[in-house]
N, C-alpha and C positions, 0 to 999 in steps of 0.2 A: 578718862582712862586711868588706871592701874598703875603710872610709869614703873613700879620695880615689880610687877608682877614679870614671870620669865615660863612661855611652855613650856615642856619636858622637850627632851633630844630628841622622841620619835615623831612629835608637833614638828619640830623645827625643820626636821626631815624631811617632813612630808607639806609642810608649804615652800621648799624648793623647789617643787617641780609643778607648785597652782602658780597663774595667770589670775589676779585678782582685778577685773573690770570694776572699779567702782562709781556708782551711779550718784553724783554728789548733785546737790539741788535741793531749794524750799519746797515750804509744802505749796500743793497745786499745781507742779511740774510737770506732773507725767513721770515718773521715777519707776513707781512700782510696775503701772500701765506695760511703758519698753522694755522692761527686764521681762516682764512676765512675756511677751512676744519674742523676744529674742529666742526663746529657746534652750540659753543658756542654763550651766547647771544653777539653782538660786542657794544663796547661804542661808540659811534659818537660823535665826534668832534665840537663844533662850530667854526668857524675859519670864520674873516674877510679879508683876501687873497681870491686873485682871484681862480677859478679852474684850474688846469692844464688839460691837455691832458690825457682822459681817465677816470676820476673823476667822478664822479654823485653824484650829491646835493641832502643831506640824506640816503646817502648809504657809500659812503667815506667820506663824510665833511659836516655838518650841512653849508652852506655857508651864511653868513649874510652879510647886509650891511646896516643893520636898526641899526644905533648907537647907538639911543636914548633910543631906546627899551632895546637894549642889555646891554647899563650901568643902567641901570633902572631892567632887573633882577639879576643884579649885588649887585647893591645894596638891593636886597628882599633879598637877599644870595640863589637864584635860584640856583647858580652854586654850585658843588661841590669841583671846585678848579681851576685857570686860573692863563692864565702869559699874561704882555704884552710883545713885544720884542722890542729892540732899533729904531725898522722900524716902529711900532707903531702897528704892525699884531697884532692880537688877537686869542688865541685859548684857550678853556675852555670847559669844559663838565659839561652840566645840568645836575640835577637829572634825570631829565625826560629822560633819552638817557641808564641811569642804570634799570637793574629789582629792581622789588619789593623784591624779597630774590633770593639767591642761584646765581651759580657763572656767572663772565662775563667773558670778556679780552677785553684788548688794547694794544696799542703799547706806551709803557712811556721808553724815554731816561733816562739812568740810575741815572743822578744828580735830575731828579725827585722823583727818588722811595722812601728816606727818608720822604718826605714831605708825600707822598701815604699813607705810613708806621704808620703816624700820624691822617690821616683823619678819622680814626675808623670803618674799614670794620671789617666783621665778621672773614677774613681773607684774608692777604694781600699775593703772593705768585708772589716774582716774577721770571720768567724763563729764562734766556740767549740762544738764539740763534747765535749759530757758524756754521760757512761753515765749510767744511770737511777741505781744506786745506787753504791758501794762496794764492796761482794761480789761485784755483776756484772761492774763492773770488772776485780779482780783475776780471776776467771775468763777473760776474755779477755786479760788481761796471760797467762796462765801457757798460752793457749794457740799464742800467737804467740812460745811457747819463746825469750825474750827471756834471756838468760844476765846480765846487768845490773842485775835490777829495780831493788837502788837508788839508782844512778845515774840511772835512769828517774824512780822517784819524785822524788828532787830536782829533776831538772829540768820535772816537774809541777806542784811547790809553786811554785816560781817561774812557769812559765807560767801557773796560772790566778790568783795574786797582780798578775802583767800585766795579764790580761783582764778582770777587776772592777777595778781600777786606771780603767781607759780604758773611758768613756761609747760608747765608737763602733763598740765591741764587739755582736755582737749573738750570742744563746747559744741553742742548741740541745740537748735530750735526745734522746739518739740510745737510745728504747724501742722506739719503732716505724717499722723504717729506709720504709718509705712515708710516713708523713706527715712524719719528716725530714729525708727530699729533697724533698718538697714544701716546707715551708720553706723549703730553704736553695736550690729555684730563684725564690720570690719573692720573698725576698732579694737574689736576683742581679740581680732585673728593676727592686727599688729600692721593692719593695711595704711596704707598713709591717709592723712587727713588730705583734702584738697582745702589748699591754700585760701580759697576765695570765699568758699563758705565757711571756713574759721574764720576766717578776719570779718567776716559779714556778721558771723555767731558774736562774737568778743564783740563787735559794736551795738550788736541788743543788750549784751550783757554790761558794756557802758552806759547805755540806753536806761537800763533797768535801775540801777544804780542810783543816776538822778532823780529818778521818780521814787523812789520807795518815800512812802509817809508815815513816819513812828509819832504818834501823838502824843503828847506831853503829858506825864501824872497829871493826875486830877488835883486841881491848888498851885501847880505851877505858874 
């Protein structure tokens, strides 16, 4: 993230009155999956990357390639919060992609949420999504043909190290994608978690934890 980039005053306005669900988890979660069920309204992305296979421009990824334009509502403070990356990618969310009040979701990696936490929504809530096990996991990692896993696992260990870190977390087992997205919309509406399948959640999610395997360079 940006730290001294700052939206303009009618940004700042107008995420007083969003309810920001964020849907935090690795890849092979189920992330996208529950948001897209839930209903809820989704944040879109603008992102200067190409699309991949299966993506639609304004639906998964605001896709630009108009630079001029885009550092230009950059600089109006259009956005309400952007990162560059080392590759030079771009991805950032407009105002214009949030409602006017009442809640949304996206999907924000967990070393983002602090920053979120600061952008002064009316309420920031973010949710952990865990696979039931480990094995089941890695099957949906190997099916989303991810060419990276262990850069992926790394930055899992540290994402769920984040989210049991921070109380304000609330954690999801995504066994059975009906009950949730039922969770994670009464969640969004500010319902209480019940007690028992949080503390059950946060034990996969210690669970998970142990088991993750980041392999060693090659020559190590």
């Amino acid at each position: 993230m940006q730290p001294s980039y700052k939206p303009n005053p009618s940004v700042v306005q107008q995420l007083a009155q969003v309810d920001m669900i964020a849907a935090v988890g690795p890849t092979g979660v189920g992330k996208t999956t529950i948001m897209e069920h839930s209903g809820l309204p989704f944040v879109v992305t603008d992102v200067t990357r190409e699309p991949r296979k299966g993506e639609d421009n304004g639906v998964d990824y605001n896709f630009r390639n108009d630079y001029e334009q885009l550092m230009q509502e950059v600089e109006n403070g259009e956005f309400v919060q952007y990162v560059i990356f080392q590759n030079g990618e771009f991805y950032g969310t407009k105002a214009t992609s949030y409602p006017a009040s009442g809640p949304c979701t996206m999907a924000i990696i967990a070393s983002a949420v602090p920053t979120f936490y600061a952008l002064g929504f009316r309420r920031m809530q973010p949710v952990y999504i865990l696979p039931p096990t480990y094995d089941e996991w890695m099957k949906r990692v190997k099916a989303h043909h991810d060419k990276d896993v262990p850069a992926r696992m790394v930055e899992a260990k540290s994402s769920l190290e984040a989210g049991l870190a921070d109380t304000r977390y609330h954690f999801i087992v995504n066994d059975d994608l009906l009950y949730a997205t039922d969770i994670f919309k009464k969640l969004a509406t500010g319902e209480q978690a019940d007690h028992a399948a949080e503390q059950a959640a946060r034990g996969v999610a210690l669970q998970l934890l142990t088991q993750i395997y980041i392999p060693s360079p090659a020559g190590m």
